[in-house]
N, C-alpha and C positions, 0 to 999 in steps of 0.2 A: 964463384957463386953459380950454381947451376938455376939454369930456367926452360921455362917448359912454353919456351915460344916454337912454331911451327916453319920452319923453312918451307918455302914454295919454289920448288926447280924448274916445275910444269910450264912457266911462262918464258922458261931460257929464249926460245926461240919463237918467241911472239916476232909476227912484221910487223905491229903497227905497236906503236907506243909514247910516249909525251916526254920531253925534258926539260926539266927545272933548273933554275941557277939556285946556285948557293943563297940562303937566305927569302928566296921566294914561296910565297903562301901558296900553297895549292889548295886548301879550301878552308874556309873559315867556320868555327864554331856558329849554331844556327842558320848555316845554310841550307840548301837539299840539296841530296846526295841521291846519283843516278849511277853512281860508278864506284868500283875497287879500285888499289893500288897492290900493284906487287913493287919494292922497291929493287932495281937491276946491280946500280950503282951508288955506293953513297949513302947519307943516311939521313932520315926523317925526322924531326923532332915533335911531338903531339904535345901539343898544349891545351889548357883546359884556364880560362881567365886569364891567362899570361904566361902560365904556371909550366914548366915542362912535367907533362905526365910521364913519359916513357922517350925512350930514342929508338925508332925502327930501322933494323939492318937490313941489308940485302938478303933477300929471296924470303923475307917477311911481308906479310901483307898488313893492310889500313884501311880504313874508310869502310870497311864492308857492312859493317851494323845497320846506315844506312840501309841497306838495300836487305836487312835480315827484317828490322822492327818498321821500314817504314818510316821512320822522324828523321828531323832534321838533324845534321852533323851534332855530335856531342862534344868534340873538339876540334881545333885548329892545326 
């Protein structure tokens, strides 16, 4: 199945960065949202009401709509 998701290399060699454990929320649907995520390692699952929307891979990014339209996170 091909897709036309965008890999992000650019952040390989970020100093500063956050980690998550397996199964930890890093933001919740209707939160605000001040920040991107590029994911380094591992992988992200977006949910929308419970629901998994998409699974994000490494050197894919998340959360950035936030900070495009201004509103609160539209998913989990």
């Amino acid at each position: 199945m091909e897709t036309n998701r965008i890999k992000v290399s650019l952040f390989k060699s970020a100093s500063e960065f956050r980690t998550f454990k397996a199964g930890e929320v890093i933001f919740t649907e209707g939160s605000e949202g001040h920040e991107m995520f590029v994911v380094r390692k591992g992988q992200v699952a977006l949910k929308i009401h419970g629901k998994i929307l998409t699974t994000i891979e490494e050197d894919e990014t998340f959360g950035e709509m936030a900070l495009i339209d201004r509103n609160t996170r539209s998913a989990t």
